[in-house]
Backbone as JSON, one array per atom type, in Angstrom:
{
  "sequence": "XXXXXXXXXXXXXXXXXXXXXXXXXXXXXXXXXXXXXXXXXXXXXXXXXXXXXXXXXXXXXXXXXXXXXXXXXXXXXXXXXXXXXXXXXXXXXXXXXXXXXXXXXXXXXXXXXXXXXXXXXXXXXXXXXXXXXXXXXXXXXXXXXXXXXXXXXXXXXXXXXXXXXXXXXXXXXXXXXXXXXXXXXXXXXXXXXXXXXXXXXXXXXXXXXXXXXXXXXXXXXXXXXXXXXXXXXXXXXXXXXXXXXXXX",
  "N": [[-10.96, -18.28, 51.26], [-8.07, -17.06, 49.81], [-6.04, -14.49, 50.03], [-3.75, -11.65, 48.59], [-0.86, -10.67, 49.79], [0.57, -7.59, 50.79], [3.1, -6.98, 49.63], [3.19, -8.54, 47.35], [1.12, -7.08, 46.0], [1.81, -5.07, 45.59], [4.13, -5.28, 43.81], [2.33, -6.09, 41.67], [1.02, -4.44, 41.07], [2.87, -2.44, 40.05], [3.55, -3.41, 38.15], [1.6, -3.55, 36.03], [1.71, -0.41, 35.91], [3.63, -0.08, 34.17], [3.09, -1.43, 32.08], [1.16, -0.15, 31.54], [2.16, 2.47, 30.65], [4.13, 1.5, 28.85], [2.77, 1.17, 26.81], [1.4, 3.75, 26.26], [3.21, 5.1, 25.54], [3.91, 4.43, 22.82], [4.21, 4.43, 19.42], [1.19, 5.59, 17.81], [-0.91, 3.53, 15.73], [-2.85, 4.19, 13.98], [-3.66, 6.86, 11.62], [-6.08, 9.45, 10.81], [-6.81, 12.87, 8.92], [-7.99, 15.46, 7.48], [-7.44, 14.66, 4.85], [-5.84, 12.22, 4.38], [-6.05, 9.1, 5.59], [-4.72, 6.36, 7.37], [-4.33, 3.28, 8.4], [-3.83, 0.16, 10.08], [-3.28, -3.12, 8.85], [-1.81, -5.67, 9.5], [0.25, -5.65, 12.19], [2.74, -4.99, 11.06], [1.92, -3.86, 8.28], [-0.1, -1.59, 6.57], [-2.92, 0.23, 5.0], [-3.04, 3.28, 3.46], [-5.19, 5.64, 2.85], [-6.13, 8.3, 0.36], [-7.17, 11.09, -1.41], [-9.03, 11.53, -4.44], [-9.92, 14.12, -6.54], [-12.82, 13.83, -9.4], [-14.09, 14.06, -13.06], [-15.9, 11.97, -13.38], [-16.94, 10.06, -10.77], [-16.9, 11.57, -8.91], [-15.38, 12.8, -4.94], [-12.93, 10.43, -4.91], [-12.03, 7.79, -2.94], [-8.52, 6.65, -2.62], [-6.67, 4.01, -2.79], [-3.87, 3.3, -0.89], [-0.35, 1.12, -0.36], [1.33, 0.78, 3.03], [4.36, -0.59, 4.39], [6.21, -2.37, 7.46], [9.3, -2.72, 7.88], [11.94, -4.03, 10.58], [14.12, -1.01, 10.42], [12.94, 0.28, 8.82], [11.3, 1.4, 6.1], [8.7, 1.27, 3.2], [6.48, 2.25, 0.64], [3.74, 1.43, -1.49], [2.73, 3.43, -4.17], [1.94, 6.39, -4.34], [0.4, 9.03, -2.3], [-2.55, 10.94, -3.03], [-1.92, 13.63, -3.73], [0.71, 16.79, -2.96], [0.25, 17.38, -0.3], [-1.42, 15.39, 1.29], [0.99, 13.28, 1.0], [3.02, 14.67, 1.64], [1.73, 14.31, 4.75], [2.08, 11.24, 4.3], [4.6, 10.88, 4.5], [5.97, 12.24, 6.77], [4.48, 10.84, 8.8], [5.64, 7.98, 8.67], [8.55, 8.85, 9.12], [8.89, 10.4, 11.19], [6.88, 9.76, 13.2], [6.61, 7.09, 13.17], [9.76, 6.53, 13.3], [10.95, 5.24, 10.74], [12.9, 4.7, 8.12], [12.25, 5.3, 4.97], [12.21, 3.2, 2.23], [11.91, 3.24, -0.35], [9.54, 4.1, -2.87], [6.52, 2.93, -4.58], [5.49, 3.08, -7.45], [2.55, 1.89, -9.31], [0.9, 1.83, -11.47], [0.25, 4.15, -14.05], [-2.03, 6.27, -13.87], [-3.0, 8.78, -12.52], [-3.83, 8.63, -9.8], [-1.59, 7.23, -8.52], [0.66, 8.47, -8.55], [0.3, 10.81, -7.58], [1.68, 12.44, -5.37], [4.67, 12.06, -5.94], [6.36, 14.23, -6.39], [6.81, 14.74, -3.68], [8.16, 12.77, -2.54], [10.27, 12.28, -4.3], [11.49, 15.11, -3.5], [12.15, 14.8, -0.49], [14.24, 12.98, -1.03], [14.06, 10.5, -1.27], [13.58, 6.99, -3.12], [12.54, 6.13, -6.26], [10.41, 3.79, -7.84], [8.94, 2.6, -10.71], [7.49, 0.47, -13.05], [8.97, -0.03, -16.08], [7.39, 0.33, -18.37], [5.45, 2.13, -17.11], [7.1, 4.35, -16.74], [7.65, 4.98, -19.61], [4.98, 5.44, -20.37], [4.09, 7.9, -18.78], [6.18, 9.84, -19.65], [5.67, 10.18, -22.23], [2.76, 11.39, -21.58], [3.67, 14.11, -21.14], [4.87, 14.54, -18.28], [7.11, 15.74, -16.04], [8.01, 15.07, -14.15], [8.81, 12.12, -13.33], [8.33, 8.53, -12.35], [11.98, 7.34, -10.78], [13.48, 4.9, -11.17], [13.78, 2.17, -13.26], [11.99, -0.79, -14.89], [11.46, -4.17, -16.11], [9.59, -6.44, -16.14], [9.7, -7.7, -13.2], [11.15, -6.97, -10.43], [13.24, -6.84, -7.3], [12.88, -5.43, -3.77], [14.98, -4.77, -1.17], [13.75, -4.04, 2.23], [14.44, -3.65, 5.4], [15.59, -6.23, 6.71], [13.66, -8.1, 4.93], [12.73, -9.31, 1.79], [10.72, -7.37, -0.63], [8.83, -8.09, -3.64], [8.23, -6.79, -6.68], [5.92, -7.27, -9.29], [5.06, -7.97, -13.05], [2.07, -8.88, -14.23], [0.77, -8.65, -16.61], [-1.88, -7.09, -18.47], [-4.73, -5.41, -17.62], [-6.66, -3.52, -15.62], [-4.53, -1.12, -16.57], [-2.48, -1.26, -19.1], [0.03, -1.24, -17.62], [0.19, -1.91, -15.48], [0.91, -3.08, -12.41], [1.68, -5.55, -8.75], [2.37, -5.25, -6.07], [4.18, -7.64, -3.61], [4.48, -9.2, -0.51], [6.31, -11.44, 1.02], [6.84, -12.49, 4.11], [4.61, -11.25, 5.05], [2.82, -12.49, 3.45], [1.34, -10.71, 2.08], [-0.49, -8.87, -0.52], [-0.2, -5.98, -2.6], [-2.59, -5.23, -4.56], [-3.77, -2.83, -5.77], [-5.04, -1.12, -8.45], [-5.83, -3.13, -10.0], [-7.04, -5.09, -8.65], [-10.15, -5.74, -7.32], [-12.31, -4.34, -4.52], [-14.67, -6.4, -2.52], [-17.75, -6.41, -4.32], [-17.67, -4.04, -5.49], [-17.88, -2.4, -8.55], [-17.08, -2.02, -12.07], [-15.75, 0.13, -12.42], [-13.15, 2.71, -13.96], [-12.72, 2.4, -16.96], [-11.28, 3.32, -19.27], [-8.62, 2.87, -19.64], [-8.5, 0.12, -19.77], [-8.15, -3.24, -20.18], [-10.47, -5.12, -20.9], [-11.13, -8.01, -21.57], [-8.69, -9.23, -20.64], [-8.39, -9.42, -18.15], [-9.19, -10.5, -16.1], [-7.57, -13.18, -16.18], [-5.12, -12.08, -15.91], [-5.84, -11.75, -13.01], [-6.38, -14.26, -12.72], [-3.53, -15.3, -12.81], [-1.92, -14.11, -11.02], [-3.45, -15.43, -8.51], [-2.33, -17.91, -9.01], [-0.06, -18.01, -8.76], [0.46, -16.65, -5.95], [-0.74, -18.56, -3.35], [-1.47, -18.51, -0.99], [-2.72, -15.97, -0.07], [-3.32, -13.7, 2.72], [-3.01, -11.04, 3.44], [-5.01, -8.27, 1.21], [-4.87, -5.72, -0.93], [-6.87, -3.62, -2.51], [-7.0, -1.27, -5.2], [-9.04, 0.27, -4.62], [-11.44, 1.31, -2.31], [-12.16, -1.51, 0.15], [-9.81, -3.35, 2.07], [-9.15, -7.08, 2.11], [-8.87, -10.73, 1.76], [-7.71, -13.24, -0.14], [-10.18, -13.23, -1.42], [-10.64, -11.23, -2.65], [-9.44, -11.49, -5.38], [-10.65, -13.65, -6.29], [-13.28, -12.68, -6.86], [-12.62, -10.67, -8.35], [-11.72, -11.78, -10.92], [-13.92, -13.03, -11.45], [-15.54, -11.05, -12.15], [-14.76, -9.98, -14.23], [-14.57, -11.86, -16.22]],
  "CA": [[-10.51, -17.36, 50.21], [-6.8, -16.29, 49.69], [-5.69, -12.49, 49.95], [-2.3, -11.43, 48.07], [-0.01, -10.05, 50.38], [1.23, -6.36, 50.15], [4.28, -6.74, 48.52], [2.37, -9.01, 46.37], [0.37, -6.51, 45.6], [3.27, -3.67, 45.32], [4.53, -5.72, 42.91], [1.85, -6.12, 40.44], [0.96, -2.4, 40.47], [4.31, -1.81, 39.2], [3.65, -4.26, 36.5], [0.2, -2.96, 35.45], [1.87, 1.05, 35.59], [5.22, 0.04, 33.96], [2.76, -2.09, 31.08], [0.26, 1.03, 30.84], [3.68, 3.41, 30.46], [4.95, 0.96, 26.9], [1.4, 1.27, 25.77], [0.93, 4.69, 25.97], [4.28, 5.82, 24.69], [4.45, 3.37, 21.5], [3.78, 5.42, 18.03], [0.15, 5.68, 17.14], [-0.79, 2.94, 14.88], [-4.05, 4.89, 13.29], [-3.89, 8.2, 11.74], [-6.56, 10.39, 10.1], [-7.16, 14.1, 8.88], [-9.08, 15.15, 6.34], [-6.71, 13.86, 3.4], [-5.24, 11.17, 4.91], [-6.18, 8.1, 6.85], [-3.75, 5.58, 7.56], [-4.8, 2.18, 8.82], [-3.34, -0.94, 10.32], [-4.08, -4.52, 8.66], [-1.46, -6.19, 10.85], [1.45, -4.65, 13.02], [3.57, -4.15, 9.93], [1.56, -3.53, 6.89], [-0.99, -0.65, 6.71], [-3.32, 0.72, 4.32], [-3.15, 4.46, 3.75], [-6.09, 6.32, 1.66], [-6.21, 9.27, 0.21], [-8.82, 11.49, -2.04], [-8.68, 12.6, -5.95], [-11.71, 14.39, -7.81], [-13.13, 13.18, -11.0], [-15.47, 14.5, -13.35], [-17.29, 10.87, -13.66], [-16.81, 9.19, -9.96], [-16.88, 12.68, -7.98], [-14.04, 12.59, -4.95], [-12.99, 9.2, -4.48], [-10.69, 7.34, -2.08], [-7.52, 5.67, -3.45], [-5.38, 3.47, -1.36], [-2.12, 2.41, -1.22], [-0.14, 0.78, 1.16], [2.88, 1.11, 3.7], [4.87, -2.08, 4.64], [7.71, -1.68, 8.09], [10.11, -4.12, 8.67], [12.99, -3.56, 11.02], [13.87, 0.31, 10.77], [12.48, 0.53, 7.21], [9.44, 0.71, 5.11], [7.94, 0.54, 1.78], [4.85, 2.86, 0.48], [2.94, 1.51, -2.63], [1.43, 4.53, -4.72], [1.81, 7.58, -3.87], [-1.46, 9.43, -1.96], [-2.81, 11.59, -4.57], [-1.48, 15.12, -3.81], [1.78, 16.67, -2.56], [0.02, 17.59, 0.9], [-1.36, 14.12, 1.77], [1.36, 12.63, 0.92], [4.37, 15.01, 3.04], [1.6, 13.96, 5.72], [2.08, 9.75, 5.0], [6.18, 10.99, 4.86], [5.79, 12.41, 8.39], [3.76, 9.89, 9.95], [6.48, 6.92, 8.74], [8.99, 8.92, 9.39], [8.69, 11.13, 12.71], [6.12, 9.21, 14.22], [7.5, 5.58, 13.9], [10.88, 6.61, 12.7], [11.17, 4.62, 9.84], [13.63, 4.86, 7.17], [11.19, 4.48, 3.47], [13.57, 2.63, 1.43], [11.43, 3.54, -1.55], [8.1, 4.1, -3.36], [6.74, 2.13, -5.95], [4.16, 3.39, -8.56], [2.43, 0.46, -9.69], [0.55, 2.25, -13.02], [0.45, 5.2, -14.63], [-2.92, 6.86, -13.42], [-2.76, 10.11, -11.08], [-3.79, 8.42, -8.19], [-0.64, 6.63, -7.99], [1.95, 9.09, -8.7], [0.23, 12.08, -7.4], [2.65, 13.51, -4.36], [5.9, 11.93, -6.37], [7.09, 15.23, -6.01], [7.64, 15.03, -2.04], [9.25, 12.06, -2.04], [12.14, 13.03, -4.47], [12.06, 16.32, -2.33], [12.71, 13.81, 0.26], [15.52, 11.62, -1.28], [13.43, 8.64, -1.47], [14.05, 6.44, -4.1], [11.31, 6.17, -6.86], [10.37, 2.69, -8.65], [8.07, 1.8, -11.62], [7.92, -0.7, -14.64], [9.39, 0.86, -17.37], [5.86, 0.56, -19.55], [4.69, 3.23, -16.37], [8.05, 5.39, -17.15], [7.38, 5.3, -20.56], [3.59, 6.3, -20.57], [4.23, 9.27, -17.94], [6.74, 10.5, -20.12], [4.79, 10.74, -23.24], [2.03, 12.6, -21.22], [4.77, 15.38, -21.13], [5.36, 14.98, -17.45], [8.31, 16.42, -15.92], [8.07, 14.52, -12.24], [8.44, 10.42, -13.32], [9.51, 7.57, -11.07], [13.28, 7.04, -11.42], [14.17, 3.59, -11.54], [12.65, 1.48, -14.2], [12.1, -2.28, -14.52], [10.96, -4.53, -17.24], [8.94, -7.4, -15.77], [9.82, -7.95, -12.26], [12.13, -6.22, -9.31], [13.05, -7.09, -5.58], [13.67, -4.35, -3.19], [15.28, -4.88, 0.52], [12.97, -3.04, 3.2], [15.0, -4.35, 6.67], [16.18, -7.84, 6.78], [13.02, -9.08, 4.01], [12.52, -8.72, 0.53], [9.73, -7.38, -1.17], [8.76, -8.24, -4.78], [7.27, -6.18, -7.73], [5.83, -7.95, -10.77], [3.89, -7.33, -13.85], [1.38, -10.48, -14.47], [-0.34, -8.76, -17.71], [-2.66, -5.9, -18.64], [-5.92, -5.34, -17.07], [-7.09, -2.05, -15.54], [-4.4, -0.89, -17.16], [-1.62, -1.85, -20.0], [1.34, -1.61, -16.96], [0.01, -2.47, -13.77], [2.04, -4.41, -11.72], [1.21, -5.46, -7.87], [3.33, -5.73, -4.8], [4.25, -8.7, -3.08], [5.33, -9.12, 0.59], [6.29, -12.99, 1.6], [6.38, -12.47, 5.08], [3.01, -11.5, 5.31], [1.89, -12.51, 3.12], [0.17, -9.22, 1.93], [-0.49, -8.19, -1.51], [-1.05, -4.62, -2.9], [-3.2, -5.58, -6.01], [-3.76, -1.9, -6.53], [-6.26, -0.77, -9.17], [-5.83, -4.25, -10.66], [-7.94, -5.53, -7.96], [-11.66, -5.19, -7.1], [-12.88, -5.01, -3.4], [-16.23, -7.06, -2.61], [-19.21, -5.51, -4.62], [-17.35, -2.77, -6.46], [-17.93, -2.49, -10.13], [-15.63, -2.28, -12.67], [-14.94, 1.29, -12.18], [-12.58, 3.16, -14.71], [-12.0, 1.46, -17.72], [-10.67, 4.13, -19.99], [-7.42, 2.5, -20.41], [-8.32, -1.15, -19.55], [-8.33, -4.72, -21.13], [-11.01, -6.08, -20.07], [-10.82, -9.29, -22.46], [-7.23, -10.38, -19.87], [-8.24, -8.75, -16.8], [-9.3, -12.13, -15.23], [-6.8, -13.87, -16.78], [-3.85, -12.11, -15.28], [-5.72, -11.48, -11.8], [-5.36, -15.87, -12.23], [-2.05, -15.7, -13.02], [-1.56, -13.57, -9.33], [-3.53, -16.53, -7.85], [-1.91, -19.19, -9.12], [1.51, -17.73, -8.1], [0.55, -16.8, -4.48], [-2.44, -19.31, -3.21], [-1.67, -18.24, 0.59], [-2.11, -15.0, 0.34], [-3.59, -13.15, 3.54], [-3.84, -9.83, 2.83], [-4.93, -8.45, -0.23], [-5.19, -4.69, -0.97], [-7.27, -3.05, -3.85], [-6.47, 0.64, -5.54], [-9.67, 1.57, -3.8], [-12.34, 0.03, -1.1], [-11.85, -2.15, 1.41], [-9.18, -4.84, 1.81], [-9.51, -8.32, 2.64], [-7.82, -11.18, 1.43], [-7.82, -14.11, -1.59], [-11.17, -13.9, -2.1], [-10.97, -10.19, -3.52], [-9.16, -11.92, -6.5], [-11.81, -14.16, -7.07], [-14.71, -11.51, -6.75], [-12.2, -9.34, -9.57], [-11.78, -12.61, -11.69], [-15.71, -13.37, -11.89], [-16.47, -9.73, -12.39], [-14.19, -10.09, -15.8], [-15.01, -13.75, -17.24]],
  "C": [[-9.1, -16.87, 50.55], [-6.29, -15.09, 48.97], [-4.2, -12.61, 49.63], [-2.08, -9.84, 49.37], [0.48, -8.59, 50.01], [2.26, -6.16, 49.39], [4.05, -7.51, 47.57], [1.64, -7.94, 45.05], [0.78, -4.62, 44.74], [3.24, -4.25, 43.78], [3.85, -5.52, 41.65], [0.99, -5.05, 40.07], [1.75, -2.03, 39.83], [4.23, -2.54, 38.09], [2.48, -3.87, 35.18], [0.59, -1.55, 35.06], [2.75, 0.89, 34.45], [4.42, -0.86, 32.05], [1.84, -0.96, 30.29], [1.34, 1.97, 30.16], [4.0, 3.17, 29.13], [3.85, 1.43, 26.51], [1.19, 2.69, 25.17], [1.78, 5.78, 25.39], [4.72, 5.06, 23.03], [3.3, 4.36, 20.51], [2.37, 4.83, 17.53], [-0.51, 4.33, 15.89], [-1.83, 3.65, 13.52], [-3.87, 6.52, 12.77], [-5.45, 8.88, 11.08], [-6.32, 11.8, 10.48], [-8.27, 14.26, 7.88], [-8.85, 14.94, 5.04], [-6.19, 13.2, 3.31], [-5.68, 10.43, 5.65], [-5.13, 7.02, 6.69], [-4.42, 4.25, 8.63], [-4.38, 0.56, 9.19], [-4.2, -2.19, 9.77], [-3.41, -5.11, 9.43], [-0.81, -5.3, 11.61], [2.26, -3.74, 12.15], [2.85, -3.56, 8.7], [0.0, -2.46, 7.4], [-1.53, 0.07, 5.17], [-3.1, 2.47, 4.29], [-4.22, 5.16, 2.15], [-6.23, 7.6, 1.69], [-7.3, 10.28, -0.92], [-8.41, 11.8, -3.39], [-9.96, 12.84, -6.36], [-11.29, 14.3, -9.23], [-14.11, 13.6, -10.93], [-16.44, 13.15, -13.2], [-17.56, 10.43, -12.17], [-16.81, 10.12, -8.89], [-15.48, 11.9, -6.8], [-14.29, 11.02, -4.58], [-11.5, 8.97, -4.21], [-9.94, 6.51, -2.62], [-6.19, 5.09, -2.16], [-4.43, 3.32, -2.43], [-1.68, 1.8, -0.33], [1.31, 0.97, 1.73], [2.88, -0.79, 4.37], [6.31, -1.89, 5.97], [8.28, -3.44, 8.06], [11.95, -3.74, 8.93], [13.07, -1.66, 10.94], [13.36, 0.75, 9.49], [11.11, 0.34, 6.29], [9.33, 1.08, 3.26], [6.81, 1.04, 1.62], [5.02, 2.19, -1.0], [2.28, 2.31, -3.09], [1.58, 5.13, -3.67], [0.46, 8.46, -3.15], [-1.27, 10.57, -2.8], [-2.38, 13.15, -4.76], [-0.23, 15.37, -3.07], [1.34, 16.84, -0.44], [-0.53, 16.47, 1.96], [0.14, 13.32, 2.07], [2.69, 12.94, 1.67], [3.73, 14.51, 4.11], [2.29, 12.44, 6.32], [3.62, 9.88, 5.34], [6.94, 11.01, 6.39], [5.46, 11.0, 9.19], [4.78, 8.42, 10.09], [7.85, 7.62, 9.38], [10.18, 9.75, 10.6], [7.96, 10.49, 13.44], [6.72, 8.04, 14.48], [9.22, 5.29, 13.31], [11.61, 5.31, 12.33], [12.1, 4.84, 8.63], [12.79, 4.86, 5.76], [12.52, 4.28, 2.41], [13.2, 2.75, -0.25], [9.67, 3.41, -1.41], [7.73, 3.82, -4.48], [5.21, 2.49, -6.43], [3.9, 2.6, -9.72], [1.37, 0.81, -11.13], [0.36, 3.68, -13.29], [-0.63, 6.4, -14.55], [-2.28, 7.37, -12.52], [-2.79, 9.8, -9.3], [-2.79, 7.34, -7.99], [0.57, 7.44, -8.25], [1.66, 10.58, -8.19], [0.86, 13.23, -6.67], [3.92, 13.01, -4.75], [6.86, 12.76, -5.8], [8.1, 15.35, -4.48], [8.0, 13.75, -1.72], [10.46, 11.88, -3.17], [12.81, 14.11, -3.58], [12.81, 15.77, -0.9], [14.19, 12.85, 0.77], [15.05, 10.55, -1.02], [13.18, 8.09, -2.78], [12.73, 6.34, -5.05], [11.34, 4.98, -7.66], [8.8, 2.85, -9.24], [8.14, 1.52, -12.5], [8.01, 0.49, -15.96], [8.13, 1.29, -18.48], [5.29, 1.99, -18.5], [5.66, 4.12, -16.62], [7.76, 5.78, -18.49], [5.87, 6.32, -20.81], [3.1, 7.3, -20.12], [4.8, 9.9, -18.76], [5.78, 10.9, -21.7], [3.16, 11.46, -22.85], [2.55, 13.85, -21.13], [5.03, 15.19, -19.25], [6.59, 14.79, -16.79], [9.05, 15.45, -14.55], [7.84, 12.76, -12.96], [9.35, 9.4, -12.32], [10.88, 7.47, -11.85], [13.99, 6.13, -11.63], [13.25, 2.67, -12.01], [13.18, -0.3, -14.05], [11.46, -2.89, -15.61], [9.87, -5.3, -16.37], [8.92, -7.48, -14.16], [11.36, -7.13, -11.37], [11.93, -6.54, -8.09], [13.72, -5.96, -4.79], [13.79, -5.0, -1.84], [14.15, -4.09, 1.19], [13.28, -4.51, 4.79], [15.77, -5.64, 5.94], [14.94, -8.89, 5.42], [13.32, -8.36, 2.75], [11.17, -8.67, 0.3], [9.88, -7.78, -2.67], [8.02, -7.7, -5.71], [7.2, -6.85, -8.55], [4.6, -7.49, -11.62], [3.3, -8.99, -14.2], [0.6, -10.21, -15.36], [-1.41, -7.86, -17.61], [-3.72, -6.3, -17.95], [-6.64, -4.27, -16.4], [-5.88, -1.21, -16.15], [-3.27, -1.78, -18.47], [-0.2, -2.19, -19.11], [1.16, -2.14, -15.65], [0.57, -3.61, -13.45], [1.15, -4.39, -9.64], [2.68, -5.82, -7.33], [3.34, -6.74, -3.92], [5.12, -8.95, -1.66], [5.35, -10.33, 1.28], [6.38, -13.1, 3.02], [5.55, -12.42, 5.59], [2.62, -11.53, 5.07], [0.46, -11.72, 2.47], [0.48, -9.18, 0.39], [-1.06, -6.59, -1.77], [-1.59, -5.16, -4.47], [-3.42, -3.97, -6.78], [-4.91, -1.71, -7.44], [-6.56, -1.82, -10.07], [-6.99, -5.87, -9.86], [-8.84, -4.84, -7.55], [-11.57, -5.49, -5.09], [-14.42, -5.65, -3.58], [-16.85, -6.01, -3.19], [-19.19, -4.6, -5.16], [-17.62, -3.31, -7.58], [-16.92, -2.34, -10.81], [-15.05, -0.97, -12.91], [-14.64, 2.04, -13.59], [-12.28, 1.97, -15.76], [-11.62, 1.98, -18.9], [-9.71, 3.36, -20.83], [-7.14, 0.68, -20.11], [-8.59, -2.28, -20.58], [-9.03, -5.62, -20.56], [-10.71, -7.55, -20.42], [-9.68, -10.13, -21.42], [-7.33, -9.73, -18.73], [-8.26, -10.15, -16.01], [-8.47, -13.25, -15.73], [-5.49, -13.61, -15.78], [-4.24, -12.08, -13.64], [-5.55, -13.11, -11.59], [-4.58, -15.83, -12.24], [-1.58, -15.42, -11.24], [-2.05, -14.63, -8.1], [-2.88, -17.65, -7.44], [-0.12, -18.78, -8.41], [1.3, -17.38, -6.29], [-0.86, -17.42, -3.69], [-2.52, -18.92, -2.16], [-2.12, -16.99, 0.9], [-3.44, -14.33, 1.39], [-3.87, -11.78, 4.11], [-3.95, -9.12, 1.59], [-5.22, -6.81, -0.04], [-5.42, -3.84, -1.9], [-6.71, -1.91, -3.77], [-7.92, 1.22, -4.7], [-10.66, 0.59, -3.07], [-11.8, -0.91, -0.05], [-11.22, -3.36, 1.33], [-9.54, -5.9, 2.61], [-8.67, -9.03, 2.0], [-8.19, -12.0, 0.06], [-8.95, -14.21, -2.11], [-11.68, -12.58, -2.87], [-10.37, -10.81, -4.75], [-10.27, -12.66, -7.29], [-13.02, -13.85, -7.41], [-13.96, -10.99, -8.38], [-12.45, -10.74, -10.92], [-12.83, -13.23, -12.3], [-16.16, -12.08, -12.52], [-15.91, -9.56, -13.79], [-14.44, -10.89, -16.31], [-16.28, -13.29, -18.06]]
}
């Protein structure tokens, strides 16, 4: 049997302290409280859910998601109040001091525009499709995203691009999803089902082209790897085809 030498053994103490040391000083990847959880799918992209009450569905959790790349990130949908949502502000940008290069409100329901407020208070930029500018504004409200878009928009976040597009009514008349080619991640938003959910809210939906346009999102990204509904649990290409059966 062969014994490592003391300075052998020096050595790879200092490598084991000096490896525990990065670990235990590198920003949190997980948060919760009790109006916020925040959740890693890979390194860069993270779910973050937050709560709204309803008279029909009592409270229920609404994601969205955060995206970093380089010193910069990217929230989808707002978390549903102004106090969640100074938390997800904080957590991107004190904890893993991140720049948010914007926030994009992908339809016109509350649980995507609900803490707006604190990220103008902010100076963070506000995006959604002009059909979601329009239909906020004729609710009378005062707080709407500020840069509008007809069909499609690419925003920088670091060195990639992300991509917004609208692929056609279905939970609602504007919903659009987020698209991130690096990883491959989608935010499908309330336009996607997770496994085994029902069809939820359909107040302001079409059902008749819901499975129609969630093909269209197929057929345009076949790789895609992560997938992230407006509420439940993400996974990847095969929540499209769960949402696309649950409409046919």
């Amino acid at each position: 049997m062969k014994f490592i030498n003391n300075k052998t053994f020096v050595f790879l103490s200092i490598l084991i302290l000096l490896y525990c040391c990065a670990e235990n000083n590198k920003p949190p990847k997980f948060y919760s409280s009790e109006t916020l959880t925040v959740e890693p799918l890979n390194t860069n992209v993270f779910v973050h859910v937050s709560y709204l009450n309803t008279n029909d569905f009592g409270r229920v959790p609404c994601n969205g998601m955060v995206y970093f790349n380089e010193d910069e990130a990217i929230i989808f949908d707002s978390p549903t109040d102004n106090y969640a949502t100074k938390e997800l502000i904080d957590w991107v940008e004190k904890v893993h001091k991140k720049k948010i290069a914007a926030v994009v409100v992908t339809h016109f329901h509350k649980d995507c525009w609900g803490g707006l407020r604190q990220f103008h208070d902010a100076g963070i930029k506000s995006f959604a499709s002009q059909k979601t500018i329009d239909l906020l504004a004729q609710k009378g409200l005062e707080l709407i995203p500020e840069q509008g878009f007809v069909n499609d928009t690419e925003i920088a976040v670091g060195t990639e691009p992300v991509f917004i597009k609208y692929f056609g009514e279905g939970h609602t008349v504007d919903n659009v999803v987020g698209y991130i080619p690096y990883k491959k991640a989608l935010f499908g938003g309330c336009l996607v089902k997770s496994l085994k959910a029902g069809k939820g809210n359909l107040e302001d939906a079409n059902e008749s082209e819901w499975a129609n346009t969630v093909e269209k999102i197929k057929q345009q990204y076949p790789d895609l790897q992560i997938v992230v509904p407006g509420h439940g649990k993400s996974g990847g290409i095969e929540l499209l085809d769960y949402t696309i059966q649950l409409f046919k």
